[in-house]
C-alpha positions as CSV (number, residue, x, y, z in Angstrom):
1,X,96.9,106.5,114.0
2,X,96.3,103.3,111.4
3,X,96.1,100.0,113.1
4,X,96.5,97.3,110.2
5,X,96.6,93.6,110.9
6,X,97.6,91.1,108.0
7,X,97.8,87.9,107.7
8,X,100.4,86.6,105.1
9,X,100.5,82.7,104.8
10,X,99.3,82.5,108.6
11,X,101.1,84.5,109.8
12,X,99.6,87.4,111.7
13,X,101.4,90.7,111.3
14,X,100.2,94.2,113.2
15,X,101.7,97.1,112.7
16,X,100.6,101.1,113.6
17,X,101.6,104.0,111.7
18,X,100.8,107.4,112.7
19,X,100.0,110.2,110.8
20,X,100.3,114.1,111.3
21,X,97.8,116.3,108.9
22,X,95.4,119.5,109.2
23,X,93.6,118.4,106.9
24,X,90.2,118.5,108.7
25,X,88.3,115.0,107.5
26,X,86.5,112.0,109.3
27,X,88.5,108.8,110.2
28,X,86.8,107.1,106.8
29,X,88.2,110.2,104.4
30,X,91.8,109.4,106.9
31,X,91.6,106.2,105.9
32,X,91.3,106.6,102.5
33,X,94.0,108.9,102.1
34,X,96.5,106.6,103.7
35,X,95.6,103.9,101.7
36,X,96.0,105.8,98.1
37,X,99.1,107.2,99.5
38,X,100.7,103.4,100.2
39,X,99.5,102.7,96.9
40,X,100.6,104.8,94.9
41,X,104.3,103.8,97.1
42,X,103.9,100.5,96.9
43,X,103.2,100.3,92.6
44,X,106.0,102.6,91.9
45,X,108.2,100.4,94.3
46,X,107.0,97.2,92.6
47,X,107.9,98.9,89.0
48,X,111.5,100.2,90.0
49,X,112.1,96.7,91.8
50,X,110.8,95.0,88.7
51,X,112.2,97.0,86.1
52,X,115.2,97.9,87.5
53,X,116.0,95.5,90.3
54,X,116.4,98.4,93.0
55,X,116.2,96.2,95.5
56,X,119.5,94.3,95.0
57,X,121.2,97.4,94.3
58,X,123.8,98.3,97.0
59,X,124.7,102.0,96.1
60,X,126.2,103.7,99.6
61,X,128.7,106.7,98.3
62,X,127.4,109.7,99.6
63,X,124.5,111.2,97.2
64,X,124.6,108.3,94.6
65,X,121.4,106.1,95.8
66,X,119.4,109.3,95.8
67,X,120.7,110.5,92.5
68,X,120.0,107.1,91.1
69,X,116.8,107.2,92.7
70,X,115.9,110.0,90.7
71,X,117.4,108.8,87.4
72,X,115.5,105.7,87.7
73,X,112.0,107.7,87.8
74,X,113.0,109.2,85.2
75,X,114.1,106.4,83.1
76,X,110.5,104.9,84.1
77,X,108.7,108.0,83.2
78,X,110.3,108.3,79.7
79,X,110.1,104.6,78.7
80,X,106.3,104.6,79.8
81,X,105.7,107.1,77.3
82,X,107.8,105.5,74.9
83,X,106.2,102.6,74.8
84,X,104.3,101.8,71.2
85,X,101.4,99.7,72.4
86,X,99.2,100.1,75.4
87,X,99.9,96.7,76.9
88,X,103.8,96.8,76.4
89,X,105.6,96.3,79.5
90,X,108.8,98.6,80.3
91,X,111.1,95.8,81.0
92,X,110.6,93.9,77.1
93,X,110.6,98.0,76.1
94,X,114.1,98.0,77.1
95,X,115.3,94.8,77.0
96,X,114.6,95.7,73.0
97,X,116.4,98.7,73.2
98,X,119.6,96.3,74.6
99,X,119.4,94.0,71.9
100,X,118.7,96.7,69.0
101,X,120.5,99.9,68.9
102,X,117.9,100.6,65.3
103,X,115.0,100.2,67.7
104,X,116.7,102.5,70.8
105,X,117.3,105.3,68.4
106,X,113.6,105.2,66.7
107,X,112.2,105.4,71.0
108,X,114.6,108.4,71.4
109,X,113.6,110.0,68.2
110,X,109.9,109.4,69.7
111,X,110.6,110.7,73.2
112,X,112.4,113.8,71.8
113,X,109.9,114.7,69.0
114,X,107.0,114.1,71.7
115,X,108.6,116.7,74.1
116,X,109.4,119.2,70.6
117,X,105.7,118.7,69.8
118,X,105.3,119.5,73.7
119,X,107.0,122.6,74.0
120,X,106.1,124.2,70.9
């Protein structure tokens, strides 16, 4: 169990989560394990919220919000290796792409010939 207590603008928030492992580790190694895990969750939330504004979608029809789910990790996955300069974000990567159908066929060109050099 992982007691947390927070406080977010005065407001005090505490919350317990439980978790079952047999991984056989001290509560510090625990600890440490839960927090790279909701880390990890929380930055790829962040990115699919920010890049593709998951959060105000409102997709209910039977497997759709977990196809899109994976389609959108996807689509993150390729554009971040698309992108030509270290500090480029996704979301001006494909705005670009919207706005220049010359510059969305030179990134697929990339993708593709980085997965051909890849495979070969």
């Amino acid at each position: 169990m992982v007691s947390t207590t927070v406080d977010k603008g005065g407001k005090i928030l505490k919350e317990q989560r439980f978790y079952i492992s047999s991984l056989r580790a001290d509560a510090k190694q625990l600890n440490q394990a839960a927090r790279l895990h909701w880390s990890i969750e929380n930055q790829l939330h962040w990115r699919l919220d920010v890049v593709f504004n998951e959060d105000g979608a409102c997709i209910r029809n039977d497997n759709a919000a977990e196809n899109i789910d994976i389609l959108r990790k996807w689509a993150l996955n390729v554009l971040q290796k698309a992108k030509q300069k270290p500090d480029q974000s996704i979301k001006s990567l494909m705005q670009k792409n919207a706005m220049s159908f010359k510059h969305l066929i030179g990134v697929v060109k990339k993708i593709f010939s980085d997965y051909h050099d890849c495979s070969a």
